[in-house]
C-alpha positions as CSV (number, residue, x, y, z in Angstrom):
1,X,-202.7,-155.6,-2.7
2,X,-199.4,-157.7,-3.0
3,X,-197.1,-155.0,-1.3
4,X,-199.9,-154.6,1.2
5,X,-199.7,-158.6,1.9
6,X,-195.6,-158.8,2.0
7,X,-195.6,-155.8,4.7
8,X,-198.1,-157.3,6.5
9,X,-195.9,-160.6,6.3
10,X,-193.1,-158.7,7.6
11,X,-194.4,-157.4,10.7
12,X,-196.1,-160.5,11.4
13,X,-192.5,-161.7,11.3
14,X,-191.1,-159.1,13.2
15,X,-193.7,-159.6,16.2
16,X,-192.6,-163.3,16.4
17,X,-188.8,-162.6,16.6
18,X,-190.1,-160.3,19.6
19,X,-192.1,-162.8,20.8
20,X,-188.8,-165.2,20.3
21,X,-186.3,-163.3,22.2
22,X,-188.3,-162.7,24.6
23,X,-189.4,-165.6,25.8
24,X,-185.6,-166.4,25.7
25,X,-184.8,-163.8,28.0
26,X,-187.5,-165.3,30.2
27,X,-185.8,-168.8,30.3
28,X,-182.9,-167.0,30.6
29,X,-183.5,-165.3,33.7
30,X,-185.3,-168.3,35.0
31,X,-182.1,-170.6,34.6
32,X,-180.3,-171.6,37.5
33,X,-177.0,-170.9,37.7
34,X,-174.1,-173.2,38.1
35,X,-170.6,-172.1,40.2
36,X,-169.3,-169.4,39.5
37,X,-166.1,-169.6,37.3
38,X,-164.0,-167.7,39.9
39,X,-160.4,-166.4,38.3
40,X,-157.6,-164.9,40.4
41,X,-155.2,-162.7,38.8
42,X,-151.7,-162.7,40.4
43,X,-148.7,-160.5,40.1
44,X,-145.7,-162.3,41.2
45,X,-145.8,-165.8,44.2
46,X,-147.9,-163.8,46.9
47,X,-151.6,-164.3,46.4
48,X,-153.7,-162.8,49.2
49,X,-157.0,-164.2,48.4
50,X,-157.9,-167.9,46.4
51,X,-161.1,-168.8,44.3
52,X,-162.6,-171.0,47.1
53,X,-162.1,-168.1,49.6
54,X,-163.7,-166.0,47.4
55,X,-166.5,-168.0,47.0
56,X,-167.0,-168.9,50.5
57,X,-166.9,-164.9,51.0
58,X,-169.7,-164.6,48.7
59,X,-172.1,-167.1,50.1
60,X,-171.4,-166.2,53.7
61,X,-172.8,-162.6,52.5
62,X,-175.8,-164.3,50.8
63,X,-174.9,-163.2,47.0
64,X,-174.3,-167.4,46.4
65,X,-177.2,-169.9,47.4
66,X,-178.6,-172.7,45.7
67,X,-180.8,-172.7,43.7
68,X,-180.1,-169.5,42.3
69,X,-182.0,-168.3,39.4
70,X,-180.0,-166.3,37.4
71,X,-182.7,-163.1,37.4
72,X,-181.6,-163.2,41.3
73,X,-177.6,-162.5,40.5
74,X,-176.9,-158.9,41.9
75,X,-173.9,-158.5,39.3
76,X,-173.4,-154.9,40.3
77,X,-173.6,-155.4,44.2
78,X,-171.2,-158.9,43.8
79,X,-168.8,-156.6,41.9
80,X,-169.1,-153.3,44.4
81,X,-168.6,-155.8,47.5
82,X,-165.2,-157.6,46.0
83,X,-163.8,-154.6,44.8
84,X,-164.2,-153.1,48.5
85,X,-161.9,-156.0,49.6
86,X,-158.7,-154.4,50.5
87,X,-156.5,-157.2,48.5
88,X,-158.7,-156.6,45.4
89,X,-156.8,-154.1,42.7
90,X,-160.6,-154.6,40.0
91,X,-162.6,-157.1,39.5
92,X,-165.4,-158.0,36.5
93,X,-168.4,-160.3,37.5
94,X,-170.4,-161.0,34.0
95,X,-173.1,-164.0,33.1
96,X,-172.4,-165.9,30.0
97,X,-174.6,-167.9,27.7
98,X,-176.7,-170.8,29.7
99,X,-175.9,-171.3,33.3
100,X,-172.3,-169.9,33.3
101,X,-171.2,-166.7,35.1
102,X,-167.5,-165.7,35.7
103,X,-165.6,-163.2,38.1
104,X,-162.7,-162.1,36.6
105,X,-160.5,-161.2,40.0
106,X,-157.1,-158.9,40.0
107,X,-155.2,-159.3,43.1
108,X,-152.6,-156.6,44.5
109,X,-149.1,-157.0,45.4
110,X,-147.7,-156.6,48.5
111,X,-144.2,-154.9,48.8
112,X,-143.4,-153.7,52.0
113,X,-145.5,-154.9,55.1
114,X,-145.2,-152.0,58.0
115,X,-145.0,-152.1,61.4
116,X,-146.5,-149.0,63.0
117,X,-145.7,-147.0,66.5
118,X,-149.7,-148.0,67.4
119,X,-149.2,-151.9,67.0
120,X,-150.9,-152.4,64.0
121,X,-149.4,-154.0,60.9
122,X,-150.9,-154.3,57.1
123,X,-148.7,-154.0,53.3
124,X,-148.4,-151.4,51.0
125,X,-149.0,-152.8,47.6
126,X,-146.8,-151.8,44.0
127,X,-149.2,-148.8,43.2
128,X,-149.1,-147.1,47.3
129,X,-152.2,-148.5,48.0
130,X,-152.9,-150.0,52.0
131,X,-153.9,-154.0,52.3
132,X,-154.7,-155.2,55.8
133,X,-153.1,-158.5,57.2
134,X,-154.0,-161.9,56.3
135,X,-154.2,-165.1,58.9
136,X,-154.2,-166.7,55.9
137,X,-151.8,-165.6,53.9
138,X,-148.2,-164.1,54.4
139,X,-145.6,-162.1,51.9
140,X,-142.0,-162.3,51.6
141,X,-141.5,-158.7,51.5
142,X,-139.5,-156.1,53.5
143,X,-140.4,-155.3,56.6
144,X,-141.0,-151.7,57.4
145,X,-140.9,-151.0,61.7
146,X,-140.0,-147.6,63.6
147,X,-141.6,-144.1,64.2
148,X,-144.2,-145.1,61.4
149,X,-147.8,-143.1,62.7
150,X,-149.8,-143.7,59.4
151,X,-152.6,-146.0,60.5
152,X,-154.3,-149.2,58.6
153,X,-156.9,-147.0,57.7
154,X,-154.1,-144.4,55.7
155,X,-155.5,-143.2,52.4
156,X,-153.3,-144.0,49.6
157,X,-149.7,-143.2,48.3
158,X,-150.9,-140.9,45.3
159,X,-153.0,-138.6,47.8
160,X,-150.5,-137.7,49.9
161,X,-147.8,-137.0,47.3
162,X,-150.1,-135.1,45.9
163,X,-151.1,-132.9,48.9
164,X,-148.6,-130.6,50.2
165,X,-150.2,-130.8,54.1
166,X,-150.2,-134.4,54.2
167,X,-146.5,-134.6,52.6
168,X,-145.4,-132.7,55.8
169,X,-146.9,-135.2,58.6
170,X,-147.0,-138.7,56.6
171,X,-144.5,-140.7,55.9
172,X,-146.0,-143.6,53.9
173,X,-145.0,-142.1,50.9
174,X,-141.3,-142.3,52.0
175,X,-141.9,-145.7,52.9
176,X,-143.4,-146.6,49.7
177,X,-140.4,-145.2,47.5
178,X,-137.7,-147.0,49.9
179,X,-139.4,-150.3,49.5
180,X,-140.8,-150.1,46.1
181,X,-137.2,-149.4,45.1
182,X,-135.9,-152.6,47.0
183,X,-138.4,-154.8,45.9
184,X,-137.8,-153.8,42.1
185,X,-134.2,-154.2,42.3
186,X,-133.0,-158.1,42.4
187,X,-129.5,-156.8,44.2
188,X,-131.3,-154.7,46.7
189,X,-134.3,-157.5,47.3
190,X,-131.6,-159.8,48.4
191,X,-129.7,-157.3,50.4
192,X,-132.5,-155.8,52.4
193,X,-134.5,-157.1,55.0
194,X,-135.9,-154.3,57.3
195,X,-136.3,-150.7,56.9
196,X,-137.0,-148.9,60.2
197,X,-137.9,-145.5,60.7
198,X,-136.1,-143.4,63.5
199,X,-137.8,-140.5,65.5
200,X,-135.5,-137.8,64.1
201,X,-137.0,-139.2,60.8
202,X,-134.0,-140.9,59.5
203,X,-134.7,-143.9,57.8
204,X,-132.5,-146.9,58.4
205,X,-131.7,-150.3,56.5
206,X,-131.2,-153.6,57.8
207,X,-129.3,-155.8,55.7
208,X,-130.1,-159.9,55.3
209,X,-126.2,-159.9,55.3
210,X,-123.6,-158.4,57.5
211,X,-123.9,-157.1,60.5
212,X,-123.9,-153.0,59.6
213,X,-126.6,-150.9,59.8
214,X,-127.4,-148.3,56.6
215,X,-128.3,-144.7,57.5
216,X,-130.5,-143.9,54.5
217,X,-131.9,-140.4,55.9
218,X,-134.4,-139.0,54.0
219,X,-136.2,-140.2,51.1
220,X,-138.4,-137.3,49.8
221,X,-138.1,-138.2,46.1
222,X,-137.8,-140.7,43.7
223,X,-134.2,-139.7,42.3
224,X,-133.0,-138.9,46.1
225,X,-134.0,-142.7,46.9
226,X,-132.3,-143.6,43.4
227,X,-129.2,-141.7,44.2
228,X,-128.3,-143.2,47.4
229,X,-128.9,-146.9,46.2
230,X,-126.4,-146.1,43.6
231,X,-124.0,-145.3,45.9
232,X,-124.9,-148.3,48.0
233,X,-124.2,-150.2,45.4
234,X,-121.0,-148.9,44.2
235,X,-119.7,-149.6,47.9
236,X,-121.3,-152.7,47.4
237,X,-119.3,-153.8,44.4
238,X,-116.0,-151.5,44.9
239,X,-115.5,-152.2,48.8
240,X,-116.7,-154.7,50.1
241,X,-114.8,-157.2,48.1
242,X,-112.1,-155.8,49.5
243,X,-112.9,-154.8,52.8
244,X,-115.4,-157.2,54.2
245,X,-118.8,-157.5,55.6
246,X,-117.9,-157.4,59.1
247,X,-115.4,-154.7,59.1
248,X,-118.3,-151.9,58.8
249,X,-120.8,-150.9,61.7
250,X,-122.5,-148.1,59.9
251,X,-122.4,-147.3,56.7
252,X,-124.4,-143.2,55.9
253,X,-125.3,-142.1,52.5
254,X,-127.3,-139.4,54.2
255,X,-124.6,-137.0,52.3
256,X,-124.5,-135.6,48.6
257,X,-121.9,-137.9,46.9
258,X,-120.0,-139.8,49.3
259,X,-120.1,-142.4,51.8
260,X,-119.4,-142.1,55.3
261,X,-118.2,-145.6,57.1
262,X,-117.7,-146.5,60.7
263,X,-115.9,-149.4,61.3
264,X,-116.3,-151.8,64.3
265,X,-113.3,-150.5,65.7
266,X,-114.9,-146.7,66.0
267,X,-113.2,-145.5,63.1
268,X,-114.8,-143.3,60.6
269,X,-114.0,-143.2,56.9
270,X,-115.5,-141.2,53.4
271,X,-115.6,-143.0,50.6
């Protein structure tokens, strides 16, 4: 009889926790939720969205209103719509305990913004990836112009390296390893300003300084692209010194291992 009573106590116990958390979970759901606690993530001084654009975003798309109840947050669909955002690299949208909720936001960053032959314009971010122009918000980046035909709609870096057709007819990945390379290099970030695209496919830099132009040719890999800065910067430190900025009008390192120079005057030398 006494086991048979402590059981019973037990369950009896059991069922109220139930009953407990449940009508918890009701209140819960019932609350209405406060703002948002809206965080932006941001690599480096360029940040292409804020929290109060964010959150205007969301209400204009009804996901905000007042007097929300927090049973009537669509985490998954507020999540799924700020991740389509073309500036967003991930994002994390999660209710906390009482009337709190938070979205967690990870912004990309822009390294090269390109100028194509069809009038468009948007950035390539640090992993390949496309972001479409802001009227709100500019970056101090290289400028990419010339015989560029990949579109704002391009797919990403990664899926045309890793497609042997697309390698053939697109040239964003080129872009992307030019500019990446410039904008992870302090001497080259303060040299470069431009990086046009010929229609013989030569690639061509634009210095900040000096009135030369750099015939970079092709950049079809990584240790191609890391090869000719290294001689640009060897001429960099072991010439001009010496020579001058304005003594140079073109300055090629479309060669293997050497430098070839025309001066103002029409002259041409190999370094």
């Amino acid at each position: 009889m006494r086991v048979w009573i402590i059981r019973s106590l037990w369950i009896l116990f059991g069922i109220g926790v139930l009953v407990l958390l449940s009508m918890v979970q009701n209140t819960q759901r019932e609350t209405v939720v406060s703002k948002p606690e809206i965080v932006i993530h941001v690599k480096g001084e360029s940040a292409f969205l804020t929290e109060d654009e964010l959150f205007i975003r969301l209400k204009r798309k009804g996901f905000i209103f007042n007097g929300q109840a927090q049973q009537e947050l669509k985490l998954s669909a507020i999540e799924k719509y700020i991740k389509s955002m073309s500036e967003v690299k991930d994002a994390r949208v999660y209710t906390k305990i009482g009337e709190s909720w938070k979205i967690d936001v990870d912004v990309r960053k822009p390294i090269a913004r390109v100028f194509n032959k069809y009038d468009e314009n948007f950035y390539l971010d640090e992993d390949g990836f496309v972001m479409k122009s802001s009227n709100l918000h500019t970056a101090r980046v290289v400028v990419v112009t010339g015989y560029i035909k990949d579109r704002i709609n391009s797919i990403s870096v990664d899926k045309i390296i890793n497609n042997d057709t697309l390698k053939s007819i697109r040239k964003l990945d080129d872009v992307y390893r030019i500019s990446n390379y410039v904008c992870n290099d302090p001497l080259m970030q303060s040299l470069i300003g431009q990086i046009h695209l010929k229609k013989d496919g030569d690639f061509v830099l634009i210095p900040l300084v000096g009135g030369q132009k750099i015939i970079f040719g092709s950049a079809f890999t990584d240790e191609e692209v890391r090869e000719k800065f290294k001689k640009l910067k060897i001429f960099y430190k072991e010439a001009i010194p010496y020579e001058g900025w304005d003594k140079y009008e073109e300055i090629s390192l479309k060669y293997k291992k050497q430098i070839v120079c025309r001066t103002v005057e029409g002259y041409i030398e190999e370094k």
